[in-house]
N, C-alpha and C positions, 0 to 999 in steps of 0.2 A: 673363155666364157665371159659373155657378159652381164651384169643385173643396172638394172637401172630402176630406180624406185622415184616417185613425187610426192611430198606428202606438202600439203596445205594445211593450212590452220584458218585462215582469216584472208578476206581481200585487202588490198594494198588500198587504204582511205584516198579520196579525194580534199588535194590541199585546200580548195576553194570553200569547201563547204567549213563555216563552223558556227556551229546554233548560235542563238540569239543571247539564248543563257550567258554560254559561254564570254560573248561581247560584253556584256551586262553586269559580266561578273567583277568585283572590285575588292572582295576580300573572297578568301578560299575557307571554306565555314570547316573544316575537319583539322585547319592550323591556321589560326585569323592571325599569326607575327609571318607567316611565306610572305616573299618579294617577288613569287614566280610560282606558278605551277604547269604542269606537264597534262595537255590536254589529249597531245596522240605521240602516242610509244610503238613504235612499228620498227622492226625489224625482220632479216631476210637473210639467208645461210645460204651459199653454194659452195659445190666443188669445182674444184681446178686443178690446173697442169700447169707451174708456172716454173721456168728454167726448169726443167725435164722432173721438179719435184709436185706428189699432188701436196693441194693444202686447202684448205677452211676458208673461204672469202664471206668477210661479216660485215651488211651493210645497215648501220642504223639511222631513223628519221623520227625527230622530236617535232612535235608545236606544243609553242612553250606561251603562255600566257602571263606579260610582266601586269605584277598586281602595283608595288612600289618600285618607280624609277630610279627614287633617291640610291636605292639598293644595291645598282646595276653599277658593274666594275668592269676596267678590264677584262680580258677572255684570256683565258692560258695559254 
């Protein structure tokens, strides 16, 4: 037997678009010390079969908006 389910939450954003706001924006008013804030948090879960085992495949996608460059380090 098989079941196969879909469940959606949300469309997957288009990266091109981002309001004007958002460009315009130069301090983040909910914490005016951020260096960064996080304008789309999108993530997507599937199943898989990988080497004969099933498992969890988790793909996440940020736009991130730098407010201060000074800020900006290395990446880990």
């Amino acid at each position: 037997m098989l079941i196969c389910i879909v469940l959606q939450a949300q469309d997957f954003p288009y990266w091109g678009e981002v309001s004007d706001e958002d460009l315009q924006m130069t301090i983040y008013e909910n914490d005016t010390s951020a260096a960064a804030v996080i304008l789309v948090n999108y993530g997507k879960t599937r199943f898989d079969i990988y080497k004969n085992t099933p498992c969890f495949i988790y793909d996440f996608h940020f736009q991130i908006k730098i407010l201060k460059k000074r800020h900006l380090t290395k990446p880990m």
